[in-house]
C-alpha positions in Angstrom: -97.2 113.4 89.9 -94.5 114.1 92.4 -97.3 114.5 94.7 -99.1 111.8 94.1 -96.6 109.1 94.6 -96.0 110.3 98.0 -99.7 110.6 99.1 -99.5 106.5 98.3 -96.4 106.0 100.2 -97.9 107.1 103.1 -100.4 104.7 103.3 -98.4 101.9 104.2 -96.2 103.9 106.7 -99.7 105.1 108.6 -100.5 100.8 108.8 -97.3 99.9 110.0 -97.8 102.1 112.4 -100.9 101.0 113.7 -100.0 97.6 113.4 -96.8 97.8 115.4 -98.3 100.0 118.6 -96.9 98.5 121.7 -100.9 99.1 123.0 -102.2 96.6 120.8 -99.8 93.7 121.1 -98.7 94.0 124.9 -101.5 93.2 127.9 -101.5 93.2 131.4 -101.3 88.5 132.3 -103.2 89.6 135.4 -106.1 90.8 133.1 -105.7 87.9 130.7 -106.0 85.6 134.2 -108.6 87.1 135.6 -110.8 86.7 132.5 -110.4 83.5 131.6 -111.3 81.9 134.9 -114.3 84.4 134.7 -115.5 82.6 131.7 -114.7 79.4 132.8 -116.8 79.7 136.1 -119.4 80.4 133.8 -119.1 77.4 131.4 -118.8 75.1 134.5 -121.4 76.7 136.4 -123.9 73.7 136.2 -128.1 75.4 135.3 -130.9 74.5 137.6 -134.0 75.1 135.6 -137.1 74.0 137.7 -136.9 70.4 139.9 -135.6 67.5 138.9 -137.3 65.7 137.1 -139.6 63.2 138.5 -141.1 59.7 137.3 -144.2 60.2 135.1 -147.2 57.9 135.3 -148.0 58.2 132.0 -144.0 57.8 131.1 -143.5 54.2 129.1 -142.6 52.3 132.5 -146.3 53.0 133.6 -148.2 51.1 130.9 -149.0 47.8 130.6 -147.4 45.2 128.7 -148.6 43.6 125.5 -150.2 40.0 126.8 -148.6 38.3 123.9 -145.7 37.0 122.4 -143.7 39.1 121.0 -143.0 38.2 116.8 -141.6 40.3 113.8 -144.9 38.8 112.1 -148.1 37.7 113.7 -150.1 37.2 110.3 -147.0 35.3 108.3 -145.8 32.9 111.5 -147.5 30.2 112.2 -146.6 29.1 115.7 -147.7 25.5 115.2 -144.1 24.8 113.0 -140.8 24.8 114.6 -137.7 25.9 112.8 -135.2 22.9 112.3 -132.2 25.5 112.4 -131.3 29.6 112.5 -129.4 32.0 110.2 -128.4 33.8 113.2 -127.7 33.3 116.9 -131.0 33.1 119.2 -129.6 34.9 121.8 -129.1 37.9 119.3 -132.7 39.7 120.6 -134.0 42.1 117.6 -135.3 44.1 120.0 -131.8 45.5 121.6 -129.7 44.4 124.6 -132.1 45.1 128.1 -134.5 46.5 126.5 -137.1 44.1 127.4 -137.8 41.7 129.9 -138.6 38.9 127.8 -136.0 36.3 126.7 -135.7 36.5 122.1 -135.7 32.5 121.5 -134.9 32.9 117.7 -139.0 33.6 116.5 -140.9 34.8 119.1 -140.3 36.4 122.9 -143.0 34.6 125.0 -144.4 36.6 127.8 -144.4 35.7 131.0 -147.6 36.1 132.7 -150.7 35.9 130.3 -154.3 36.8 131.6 -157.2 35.6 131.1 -159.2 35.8 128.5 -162.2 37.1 129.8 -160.4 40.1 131.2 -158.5 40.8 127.6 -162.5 40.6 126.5 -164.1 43.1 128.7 -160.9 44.9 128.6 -161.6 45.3 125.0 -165.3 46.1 124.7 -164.9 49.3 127.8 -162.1 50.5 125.7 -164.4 50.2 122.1 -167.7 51.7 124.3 -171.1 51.5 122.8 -171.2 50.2 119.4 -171.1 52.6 116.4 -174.0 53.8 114.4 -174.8 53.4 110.8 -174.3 57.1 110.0 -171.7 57.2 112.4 -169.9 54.3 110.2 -170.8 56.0 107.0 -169.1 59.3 108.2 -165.9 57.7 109.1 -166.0 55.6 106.3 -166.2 58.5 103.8 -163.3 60.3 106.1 -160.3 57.6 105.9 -161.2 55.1 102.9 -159.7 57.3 100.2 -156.6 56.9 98.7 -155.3 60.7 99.8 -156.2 59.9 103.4 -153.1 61.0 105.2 -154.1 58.2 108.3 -152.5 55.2 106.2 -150.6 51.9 106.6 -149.0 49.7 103.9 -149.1 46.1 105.0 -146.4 44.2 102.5 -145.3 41.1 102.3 -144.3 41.4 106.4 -148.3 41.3 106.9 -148.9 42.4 110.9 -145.5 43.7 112.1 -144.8 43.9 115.5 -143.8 47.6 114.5 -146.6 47.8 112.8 -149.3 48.3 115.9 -146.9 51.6 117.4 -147.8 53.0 114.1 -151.1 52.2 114.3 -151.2 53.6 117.9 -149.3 56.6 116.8 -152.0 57.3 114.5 -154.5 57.0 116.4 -153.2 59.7 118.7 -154.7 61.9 116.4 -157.4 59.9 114.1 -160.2 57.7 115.5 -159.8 55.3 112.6 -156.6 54.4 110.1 -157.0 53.1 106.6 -154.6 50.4 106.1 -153.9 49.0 102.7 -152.5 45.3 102.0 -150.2 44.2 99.3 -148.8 41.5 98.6 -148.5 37.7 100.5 -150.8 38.5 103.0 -153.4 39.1 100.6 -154.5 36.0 99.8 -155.7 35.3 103.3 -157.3 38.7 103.8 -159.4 37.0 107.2 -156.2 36.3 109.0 -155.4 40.1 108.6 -158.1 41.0 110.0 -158.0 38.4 113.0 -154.3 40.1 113.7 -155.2 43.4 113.2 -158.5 43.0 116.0 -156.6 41.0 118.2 -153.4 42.8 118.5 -154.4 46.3 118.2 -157.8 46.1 120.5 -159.6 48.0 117.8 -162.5 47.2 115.4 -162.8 46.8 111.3 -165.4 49.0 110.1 -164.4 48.8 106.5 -163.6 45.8 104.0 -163.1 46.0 100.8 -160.7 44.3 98.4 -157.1 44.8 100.6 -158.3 48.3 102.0 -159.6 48.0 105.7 -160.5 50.8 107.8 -160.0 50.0 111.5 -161.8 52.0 114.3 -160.0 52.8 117.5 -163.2 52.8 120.1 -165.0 55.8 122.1 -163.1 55.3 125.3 -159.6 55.0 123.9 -157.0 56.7 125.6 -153.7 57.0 124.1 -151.9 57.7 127.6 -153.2 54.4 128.8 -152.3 52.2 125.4 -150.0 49.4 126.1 -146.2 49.6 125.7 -145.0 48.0 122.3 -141.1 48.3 122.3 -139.7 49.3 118.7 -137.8 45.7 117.1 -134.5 47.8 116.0 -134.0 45.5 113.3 -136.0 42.6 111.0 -134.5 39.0 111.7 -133.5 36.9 109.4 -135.7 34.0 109.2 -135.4 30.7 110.8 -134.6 27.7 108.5 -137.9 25.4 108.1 -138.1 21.7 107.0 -138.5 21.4 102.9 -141.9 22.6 101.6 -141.3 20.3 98.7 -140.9 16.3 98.8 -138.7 14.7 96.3 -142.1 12.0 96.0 -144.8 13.7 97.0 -147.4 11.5 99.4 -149.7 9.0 97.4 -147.5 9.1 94.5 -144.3 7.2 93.3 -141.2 9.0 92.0 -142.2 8.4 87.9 -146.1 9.2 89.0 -144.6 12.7 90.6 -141.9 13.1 88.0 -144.5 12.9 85.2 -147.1 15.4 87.2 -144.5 17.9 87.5 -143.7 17.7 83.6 -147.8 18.2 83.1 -147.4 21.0 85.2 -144.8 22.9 83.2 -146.5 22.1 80.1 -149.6 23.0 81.0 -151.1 26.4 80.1 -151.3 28.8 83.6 -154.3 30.0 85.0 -153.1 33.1 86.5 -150.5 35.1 86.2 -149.3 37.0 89.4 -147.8 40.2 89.7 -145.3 41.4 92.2 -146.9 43.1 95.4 -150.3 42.7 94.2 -153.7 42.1 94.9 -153.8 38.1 95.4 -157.4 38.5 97.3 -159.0 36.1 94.7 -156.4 33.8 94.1 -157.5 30.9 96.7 -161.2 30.5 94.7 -159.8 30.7 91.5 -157.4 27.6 92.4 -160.0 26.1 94.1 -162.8 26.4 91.1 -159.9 24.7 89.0 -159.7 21.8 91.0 -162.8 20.7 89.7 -162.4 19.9 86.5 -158.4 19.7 86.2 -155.8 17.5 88.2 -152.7 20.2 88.1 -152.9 24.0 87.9 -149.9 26.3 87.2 -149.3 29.9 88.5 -147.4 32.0 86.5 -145.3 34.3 88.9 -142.4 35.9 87.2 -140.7 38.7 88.8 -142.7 37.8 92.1 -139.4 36.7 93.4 -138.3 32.9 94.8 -139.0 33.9 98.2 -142.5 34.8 97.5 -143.2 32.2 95.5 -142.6 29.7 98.1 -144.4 31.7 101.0 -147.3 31.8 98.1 -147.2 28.0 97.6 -147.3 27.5 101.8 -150.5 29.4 102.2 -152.5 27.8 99.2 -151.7 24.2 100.3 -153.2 25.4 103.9 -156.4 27.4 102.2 -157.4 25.4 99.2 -156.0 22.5 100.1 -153.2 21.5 97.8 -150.4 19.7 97.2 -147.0 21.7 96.3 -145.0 19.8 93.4 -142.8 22.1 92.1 -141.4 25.9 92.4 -139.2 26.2 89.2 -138.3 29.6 87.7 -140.7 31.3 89.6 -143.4 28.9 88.5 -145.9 27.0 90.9 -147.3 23.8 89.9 -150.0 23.0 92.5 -151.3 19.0 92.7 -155.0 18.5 94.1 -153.9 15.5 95.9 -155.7 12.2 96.2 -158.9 11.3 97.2 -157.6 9.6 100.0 -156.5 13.6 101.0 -159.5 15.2 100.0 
């Protein structure tokens, strides 16, 4: 035992030792000196790795401009109807500070030199080539129209985004064609997609069906010599337009309107409308109505006010209509006069 308990008090004596050598805590400063400006020479020492770089031509700088105006939403604006007032300031641009050239006037960014039309048109059909045969439609068709095609874009309630043609550029890096599938709003005018989606992109619709569109991007496309489409950082908040709905609508007095409004409520709906859906059949269905009734009610709980009201805008431009009322997310729609008709 004797032994034992000094076998364990040397341990500590043999680490105290160590610990306390003048070798390990005392060191020449020259040394010290010397090595730290070593390895700060070598931090500061600034790399050269190749040339400098020089300007690309196929950098963003090099490609064209878009020869439009610039909008958060070229399907859901209509260009026709000025705001009477903004949420936020105009000169607040959604695109950034500098980033553009083009001066944010609370809806759109106008450009400032637009050509011609017949150049945007040949333009157009060298970049598209020679049109596309049957078979040649039919196999890209049966490549992007499913619903596990990995080339897709959900349109919502924003319909064409300004955003939304870098994506479809982006895709069509990679893919000849992208299936795109609408939702919502837009829906119900699926023609003015289209239109957008042609007209902005430069490409060509090869598939319709429903609210899933297949758009082609042409034989001659070439992505280093797409146009530059600067990302908007953030949406804006929308401007403030004049009422949709009259107190007395037109051709009626305030008891005739007050009493077509109560009909309306009463009234059993003709539709009920779901939130993002399919609304591609909406506008005949109204219309069909019309013909043998005076006031048709749309059912659209837990669509939301907002949509409701960009709903009821759209059907008294398509059918035509006349909005009377938008109460607890329910539309009552007037037919209007004859004098309207």
């Amino acid at each position: 035992m004797l032994k034992l308990f000094t076998w364990r008090r040397s341990i500590p004596r043999s680490v105290t030792h160590l610990t306390c050598s003048p070798f390990l805590l005392t060191s020449s400063p020259a040394q010290n000196q010397e090595f730290s400006t070593e390895t700060l020479q070598k931090k500061n020492k600034p790399k050269i790795i190749g040339q400098p770089n020089k300007i690309n031509p196929d950098s963003d700088n090099a490609k064209p401009e878009l020869p439009f105006d610039y909008m958060y939403s070229y399907s859901e604006t209509s260009p026709g109807v000025k705001p009477i007032g903004f949420r936020e300031p105009p000169r607040f641009s959604p695109f950034g500070p500098g980033r553009i050239d083009r001066k944010w006037n609370g809806v759109s960014a106008p450009a400032q030199q637009k050509p011609g039309l017949d150049e945007l048109a040949e333009e157009r059909e060298r970049v598209l080539g020679d049109p596309l045969s049957d078979e040649e439609i039919a196999q890209l068709v049966d490549n992007y129209r499913h619903n596990d095609c990995s080339r897709q874009i959900n349109l919502g309630k924003g319909g064409v985004t300004h955003n939304t043609l870098e994506d479809i550029h982006n895709h069509w890096k990679r893919a000849e064609a992208v299936r795109i599938k609408c939702l919502g709003v837009p829906t119900l005018d699926m023609d003015n997609i289209c239109f957008h989606l042609e007209d902005k992109s430069g490409g060509k619709i090869i598939y319709r069906r429903m609210n899933i569109l297949v758009i082609y991007r042409g034989r001659n496309y070439d992505h280093t010599k797409r146009p530059k489409i600067p990302i908007m950082l953030w949406k804006p908040r929308a401007p403030i337009y004049p009422k949709l709905v009259k107190n007395v609508a037109d051709g009626l007095t305030f008891e005739e309107t007050k009493e077509m409004r109560n009909r309306g409520l009463n009234a059993p709906p003709l539709m009920k409308l779901s939130r993002n859906g399919v609304y591609v059949n909406v506008v005949e269905k109204v219309r069909t109505a019309f013909e043998t009734e005076e006031i048709v009610r749309l059912d659209c709980s837990h669509v939301g006010t907002s949509d409701c009201k960009k709903i009821g805008v759209k059907l008294r431009d398509l059918v035509p209509c006349v909005p009377l009322l938008f109460k607890d997310e329910q539309i009552i729609l007037w037919k209007g006069n004859e004098e309207r008709e």
